[in-house]
Each structure stands twice: as C-alpha cells, then as structure tokens.
N, C-alpha and C positions, 0 to 999 in steps of 0.2 A: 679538507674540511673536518670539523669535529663536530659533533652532538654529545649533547646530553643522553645517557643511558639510561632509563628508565631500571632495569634490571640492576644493574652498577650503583646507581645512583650515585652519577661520578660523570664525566666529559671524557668524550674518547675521541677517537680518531674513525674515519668512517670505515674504512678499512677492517678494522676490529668491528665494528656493528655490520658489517655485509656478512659477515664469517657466522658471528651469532643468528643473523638474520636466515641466513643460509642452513643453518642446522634448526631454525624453528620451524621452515617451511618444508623440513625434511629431504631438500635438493642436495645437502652435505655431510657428511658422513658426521658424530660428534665429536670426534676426535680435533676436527680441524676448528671447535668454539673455544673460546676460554672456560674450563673447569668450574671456576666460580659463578660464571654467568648461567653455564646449565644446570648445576647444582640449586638455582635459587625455585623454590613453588612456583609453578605457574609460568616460567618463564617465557615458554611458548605465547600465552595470551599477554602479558604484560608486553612483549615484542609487538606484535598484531597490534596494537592497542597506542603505541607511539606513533608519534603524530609524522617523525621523521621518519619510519618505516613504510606509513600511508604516504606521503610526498615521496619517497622514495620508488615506492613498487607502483606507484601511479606515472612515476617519469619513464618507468620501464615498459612500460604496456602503451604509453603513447610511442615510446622509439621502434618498441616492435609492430607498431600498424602502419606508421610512416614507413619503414623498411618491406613491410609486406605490402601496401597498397600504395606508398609512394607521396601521400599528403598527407596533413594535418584533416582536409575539410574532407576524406574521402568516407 
C-alpha cells in the first residue's frame, strides 16, 4: 500500500512510513528513518497527527487484544 506523508509531502510506500513511524514513537533507533523525514520540525507530531498513522496504530492495538484475550467483543 502507499500513503501520503504528511512529513514528505509526497506518496510512499507503507514500508517507508512504518520505519519513520517507528523512529517517532522512539521503538527505532534513527538511523533506520529517512534523513530528510527526521530532519523536517516537528516531525514527530506531524507523524502522530496523520490520519494514516491513527488507522494504523489503532489496527495494531486491536490485533494485539485479539491475540491476548482472543475476541474482538472481549
């Protein structure tokens, strides 16, 4: 899939936005973001702040309740 990059402000690949995404949230070391995307002000909140980041880390926290408690309705 691709998105739009708020930071970029440019269409990427999700791939590329997990890696940024992953260095906003500080789980990633910065090495592993693109240069230019850390580089921009703010980049951490302008991350947070995309709508594709919230549908993202919202699919993640529902797979991890299903996987720990085993439903959706639990």
């Amino acid at each position: 899939m691709v998105y739009y990059y708020p930071i970029l402000k440019r269409i990427m690949e999700d791939s590329i936005c997990f890696d940024i995404t992953m260095v906003a949230e500080g789980i990633a070391l910065i090495r592993t973001a693109s240069e230019k995307a850390i580089s921009v002000n703010d980049f951490q909140k302008i991350c947070f702040e995309c709508k594709d980041t919230k549908s993202k880390q919202y699919a993640i926290k529902l797979n991890e309740h299903i996987k720990h408690v085993g439903s959706v309705r639990d």
